[in-house]
ChimeraX commands (.cxc) that place a marker at each C-alpha (Angstrom):
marker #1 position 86.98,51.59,104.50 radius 0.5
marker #1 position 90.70,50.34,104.88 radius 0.5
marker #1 position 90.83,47.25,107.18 radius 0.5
marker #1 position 93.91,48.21,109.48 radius 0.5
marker #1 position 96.62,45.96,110.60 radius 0.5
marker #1 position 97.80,46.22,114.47 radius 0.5
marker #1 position 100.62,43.79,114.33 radius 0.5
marker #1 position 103.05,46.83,112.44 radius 0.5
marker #1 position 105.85,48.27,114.38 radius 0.5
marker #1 position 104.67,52.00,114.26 radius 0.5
marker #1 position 101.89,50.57,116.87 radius 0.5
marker #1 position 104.41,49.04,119.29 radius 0.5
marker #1 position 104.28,51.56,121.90 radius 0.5
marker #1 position 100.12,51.38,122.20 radius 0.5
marker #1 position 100.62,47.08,122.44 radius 0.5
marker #1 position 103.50,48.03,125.24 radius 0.5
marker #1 position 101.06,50.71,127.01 radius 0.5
marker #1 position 97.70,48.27,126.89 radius 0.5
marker #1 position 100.01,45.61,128.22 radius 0.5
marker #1 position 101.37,47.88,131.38 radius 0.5
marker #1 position 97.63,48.48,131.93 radius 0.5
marker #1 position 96.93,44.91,131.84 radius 0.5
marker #1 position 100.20,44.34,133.83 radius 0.5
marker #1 position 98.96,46.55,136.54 radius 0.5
marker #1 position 95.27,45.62,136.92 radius 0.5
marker #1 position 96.94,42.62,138.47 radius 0.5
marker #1 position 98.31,44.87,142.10 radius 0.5
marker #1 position 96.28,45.63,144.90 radius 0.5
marker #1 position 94.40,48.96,144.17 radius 0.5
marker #1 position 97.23,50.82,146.38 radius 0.5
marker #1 position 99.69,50.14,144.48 radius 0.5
marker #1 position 98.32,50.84,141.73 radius 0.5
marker #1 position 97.73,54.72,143.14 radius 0.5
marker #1 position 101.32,54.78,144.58 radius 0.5
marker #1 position 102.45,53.89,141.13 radius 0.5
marker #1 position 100.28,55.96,138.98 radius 0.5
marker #1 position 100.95,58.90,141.11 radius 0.5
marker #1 position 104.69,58.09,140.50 radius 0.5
marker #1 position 104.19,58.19,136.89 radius 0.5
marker #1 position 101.89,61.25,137.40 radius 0.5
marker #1 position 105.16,63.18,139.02 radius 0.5
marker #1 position 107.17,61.38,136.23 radius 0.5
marker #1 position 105.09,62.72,133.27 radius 0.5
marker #1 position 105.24,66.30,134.46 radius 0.5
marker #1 position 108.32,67.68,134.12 radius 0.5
marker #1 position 108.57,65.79,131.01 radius 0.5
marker #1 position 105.21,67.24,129.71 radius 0.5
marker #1 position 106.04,70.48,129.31 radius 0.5
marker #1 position 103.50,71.95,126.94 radius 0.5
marker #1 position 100.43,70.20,128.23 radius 0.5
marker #1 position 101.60,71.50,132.06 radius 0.5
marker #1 position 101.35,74.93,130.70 radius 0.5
marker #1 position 98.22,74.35,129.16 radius 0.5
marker #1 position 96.76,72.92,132.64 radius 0.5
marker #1 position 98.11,75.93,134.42 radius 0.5
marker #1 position 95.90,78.43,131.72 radius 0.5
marker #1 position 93.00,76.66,132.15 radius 0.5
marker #1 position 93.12,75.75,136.07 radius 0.5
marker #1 position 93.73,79.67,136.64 radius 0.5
marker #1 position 90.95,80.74,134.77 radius 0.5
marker #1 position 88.72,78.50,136.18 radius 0.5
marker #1 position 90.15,79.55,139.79 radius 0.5
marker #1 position 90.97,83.36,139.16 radius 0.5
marker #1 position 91.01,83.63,143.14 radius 0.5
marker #1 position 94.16,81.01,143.75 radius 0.5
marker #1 position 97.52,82.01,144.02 radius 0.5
marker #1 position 100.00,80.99,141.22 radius 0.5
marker #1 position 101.43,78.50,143.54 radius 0.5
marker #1 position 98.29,77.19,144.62 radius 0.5
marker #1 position 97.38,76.80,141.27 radius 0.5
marker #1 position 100.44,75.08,140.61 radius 0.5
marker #1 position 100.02,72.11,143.17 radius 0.5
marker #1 position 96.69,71.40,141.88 radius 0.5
marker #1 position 98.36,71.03,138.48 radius 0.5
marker #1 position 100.47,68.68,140.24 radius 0.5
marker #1 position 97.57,66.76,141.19 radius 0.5
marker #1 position 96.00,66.95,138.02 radius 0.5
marker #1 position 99.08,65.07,137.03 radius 0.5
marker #1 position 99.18,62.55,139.78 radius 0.5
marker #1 position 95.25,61.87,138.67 radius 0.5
marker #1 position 96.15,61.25,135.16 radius 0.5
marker #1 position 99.11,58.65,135.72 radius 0.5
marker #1 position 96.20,56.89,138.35 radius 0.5
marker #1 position 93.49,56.74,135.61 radius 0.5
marker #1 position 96.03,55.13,133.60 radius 0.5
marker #1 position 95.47,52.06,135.82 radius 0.5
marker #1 position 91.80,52.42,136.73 radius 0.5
marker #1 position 91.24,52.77,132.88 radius 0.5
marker #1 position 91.94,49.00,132.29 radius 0.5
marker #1 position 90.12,47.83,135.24 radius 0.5
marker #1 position 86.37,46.70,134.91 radius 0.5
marker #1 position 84.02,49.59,136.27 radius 0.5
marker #1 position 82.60,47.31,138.84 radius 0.5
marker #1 position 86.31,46.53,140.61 radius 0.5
marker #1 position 86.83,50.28,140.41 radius 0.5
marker #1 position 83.76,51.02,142.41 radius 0.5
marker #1 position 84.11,48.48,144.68 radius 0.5
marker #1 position 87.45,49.49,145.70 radius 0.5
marker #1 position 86.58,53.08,146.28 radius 0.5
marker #1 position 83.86,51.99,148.10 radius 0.5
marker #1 position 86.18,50.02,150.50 radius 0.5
marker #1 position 88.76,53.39,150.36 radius 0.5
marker #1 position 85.97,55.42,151.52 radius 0.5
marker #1 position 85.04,53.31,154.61 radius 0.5
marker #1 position 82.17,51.44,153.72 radius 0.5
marker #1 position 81.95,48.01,155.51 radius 0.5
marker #1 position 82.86,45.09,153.20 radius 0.5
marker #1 position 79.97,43.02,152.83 radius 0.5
marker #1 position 77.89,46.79,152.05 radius 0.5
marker #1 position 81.13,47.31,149.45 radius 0.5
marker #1 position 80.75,43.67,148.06 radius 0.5
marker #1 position 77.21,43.86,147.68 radius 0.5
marker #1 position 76.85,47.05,146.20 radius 0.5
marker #1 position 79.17,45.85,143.61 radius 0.5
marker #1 position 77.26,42.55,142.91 radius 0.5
marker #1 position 74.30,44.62,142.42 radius 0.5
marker #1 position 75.94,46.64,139.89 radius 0.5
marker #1 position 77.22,43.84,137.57 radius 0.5
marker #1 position 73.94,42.48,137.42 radius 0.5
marker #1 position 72.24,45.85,136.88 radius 0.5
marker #1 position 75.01,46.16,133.70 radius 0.5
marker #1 position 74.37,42.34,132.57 radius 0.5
marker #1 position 70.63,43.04,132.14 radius 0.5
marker #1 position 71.30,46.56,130.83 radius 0.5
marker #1 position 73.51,46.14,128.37 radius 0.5
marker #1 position 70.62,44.30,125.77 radius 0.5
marker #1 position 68.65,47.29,126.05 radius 0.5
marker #1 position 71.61,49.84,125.47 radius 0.5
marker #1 position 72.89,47.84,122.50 radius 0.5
marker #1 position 69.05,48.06,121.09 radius 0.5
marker #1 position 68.93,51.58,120.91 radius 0.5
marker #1 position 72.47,51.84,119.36 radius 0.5
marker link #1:1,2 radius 0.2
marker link #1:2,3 radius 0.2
marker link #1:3,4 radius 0.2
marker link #1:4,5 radius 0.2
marker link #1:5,6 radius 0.2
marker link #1:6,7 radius 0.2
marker link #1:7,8 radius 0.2
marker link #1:8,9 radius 0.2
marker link #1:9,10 radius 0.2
marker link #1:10,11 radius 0.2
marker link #1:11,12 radius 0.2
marker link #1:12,13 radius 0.2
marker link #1:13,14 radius 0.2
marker link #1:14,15 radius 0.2
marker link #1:15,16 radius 0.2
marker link #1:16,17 radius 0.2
marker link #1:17,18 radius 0.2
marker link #1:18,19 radius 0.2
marker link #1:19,20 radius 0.2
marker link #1:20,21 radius 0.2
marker link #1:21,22 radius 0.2
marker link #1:22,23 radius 0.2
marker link #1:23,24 radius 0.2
marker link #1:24,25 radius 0.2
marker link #1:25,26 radius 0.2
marker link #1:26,27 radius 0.2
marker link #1:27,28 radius 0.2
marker link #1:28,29 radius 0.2
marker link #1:29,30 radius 0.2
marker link #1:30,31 radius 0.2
marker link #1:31,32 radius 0.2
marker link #1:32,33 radius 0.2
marker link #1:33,34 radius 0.2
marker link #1:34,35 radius 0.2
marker link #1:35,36 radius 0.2
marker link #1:36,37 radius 0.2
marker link #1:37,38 radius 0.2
marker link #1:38,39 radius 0.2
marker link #1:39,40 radius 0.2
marker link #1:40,41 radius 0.2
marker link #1:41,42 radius 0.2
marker link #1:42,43 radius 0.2
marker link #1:43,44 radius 0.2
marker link #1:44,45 radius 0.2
marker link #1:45,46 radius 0.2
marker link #1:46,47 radius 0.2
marker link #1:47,48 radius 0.2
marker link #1:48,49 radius 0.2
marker link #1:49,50 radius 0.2
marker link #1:50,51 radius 0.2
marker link #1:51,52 radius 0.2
marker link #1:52,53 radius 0.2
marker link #1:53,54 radius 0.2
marker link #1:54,55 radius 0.2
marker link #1:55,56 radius 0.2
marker link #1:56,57 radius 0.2
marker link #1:57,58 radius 0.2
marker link #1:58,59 radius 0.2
marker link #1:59,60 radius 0.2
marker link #1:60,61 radius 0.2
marker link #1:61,62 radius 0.2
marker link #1:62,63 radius 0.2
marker link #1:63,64 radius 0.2
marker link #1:64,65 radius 0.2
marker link #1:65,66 radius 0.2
marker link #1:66,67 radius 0.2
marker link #1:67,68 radius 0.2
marker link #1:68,69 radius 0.2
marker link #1:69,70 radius 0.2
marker link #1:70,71 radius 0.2
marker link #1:71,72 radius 0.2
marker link #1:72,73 radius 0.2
marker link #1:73,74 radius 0.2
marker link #1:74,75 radius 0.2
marker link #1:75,76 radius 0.2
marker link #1:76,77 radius 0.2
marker link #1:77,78 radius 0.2
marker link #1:78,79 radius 0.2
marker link #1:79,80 radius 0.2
marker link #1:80,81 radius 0.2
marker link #1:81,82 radius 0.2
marker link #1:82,83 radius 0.2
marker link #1:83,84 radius 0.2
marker link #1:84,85 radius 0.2
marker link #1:85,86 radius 0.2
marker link #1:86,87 radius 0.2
marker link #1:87,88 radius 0.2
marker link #1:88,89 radius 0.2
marker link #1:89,90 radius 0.2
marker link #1:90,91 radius 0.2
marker link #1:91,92 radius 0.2
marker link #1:92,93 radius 0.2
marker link #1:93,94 radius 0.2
marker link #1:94,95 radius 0.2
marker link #1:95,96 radius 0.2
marker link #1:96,97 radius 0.2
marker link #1:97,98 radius 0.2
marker link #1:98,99 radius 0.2
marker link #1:99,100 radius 0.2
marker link #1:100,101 radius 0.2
marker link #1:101,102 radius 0.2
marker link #1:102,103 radius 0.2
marker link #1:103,104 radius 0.2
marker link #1:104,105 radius 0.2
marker link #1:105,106 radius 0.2
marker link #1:106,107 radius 0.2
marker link #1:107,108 radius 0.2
marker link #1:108,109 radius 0.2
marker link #1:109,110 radius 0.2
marker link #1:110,111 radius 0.2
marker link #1:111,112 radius 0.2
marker link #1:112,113 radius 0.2
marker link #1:113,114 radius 0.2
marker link #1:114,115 radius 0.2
marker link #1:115,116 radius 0.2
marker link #1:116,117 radius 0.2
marker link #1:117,118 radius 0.2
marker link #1:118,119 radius 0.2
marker link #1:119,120 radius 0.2
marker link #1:120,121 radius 0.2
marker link #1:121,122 radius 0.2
marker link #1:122,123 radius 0.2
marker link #1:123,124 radius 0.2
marker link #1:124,125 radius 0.2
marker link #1:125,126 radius 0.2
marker link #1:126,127 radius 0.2
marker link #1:127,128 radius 0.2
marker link #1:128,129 radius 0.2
marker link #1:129,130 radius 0.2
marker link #1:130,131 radius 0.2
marker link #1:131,132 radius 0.2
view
């Protein structure tokens, strides 16, 4: 197998995307969904072909919506994507413990929960890696 080198300029734009990840675990988690849901709108005029693709699929999977109704939850599917962008370079843990505070859950419940699940990965993670 061909050992790859990273540092060539055809692989620019992936350094300059992991590094606007990295960039933006760094905000609060609301800005991070006001800005990937402004990249969301931003990506889908400019994806043309994939927004016709997610109109096919999303109206056969809901033959009973409307064509515009179908439409705004392409939109959405949009604004999801340019979130996930974001919530893809943070640590599973901070992701759940932030929704968890979103959804209303009382802090030290949110915190705890959290704590609980970093230590259930940490012991985990021996046992996963001895099956692979």
């Amino acid at each position: 197998m061909k050992k790859q080198n990273f540092y060539q300029p055809k692989f620019i734009p992936t350094w300059l995307l992991i590094g606007f990840m990295k960039l933006g675990t760094k905000l609060p988690f609301s800005a991070q969904v006001f800005l990937g849901t402004g990249i969301g709108r931003l990506l889908y005029p400019l994806l043309s072909r994939f927004r016709k693709i997610a109109f096919i699929n999303i109206a056969h999977c809901f033959p009973d919506k409307s064509s515009i109704e179908v439409e705004s939850l392409v939109r959405q599917n949009f604004e999801a994507i340019g979130i996930s962008l974001f919530e893809t370079a943070m640590p599973p843990m901070v992701t759940a413990g932030a929704l968890a505070s979103i959804a209303g859950l009382k802090a030290g419940l949110s915190s705890t929960m959290t704590a609980y699940g970093i230590l259930l990965a940490f012991v985990s993670l021996p046992f996963i890696y001895g099956l692979l």
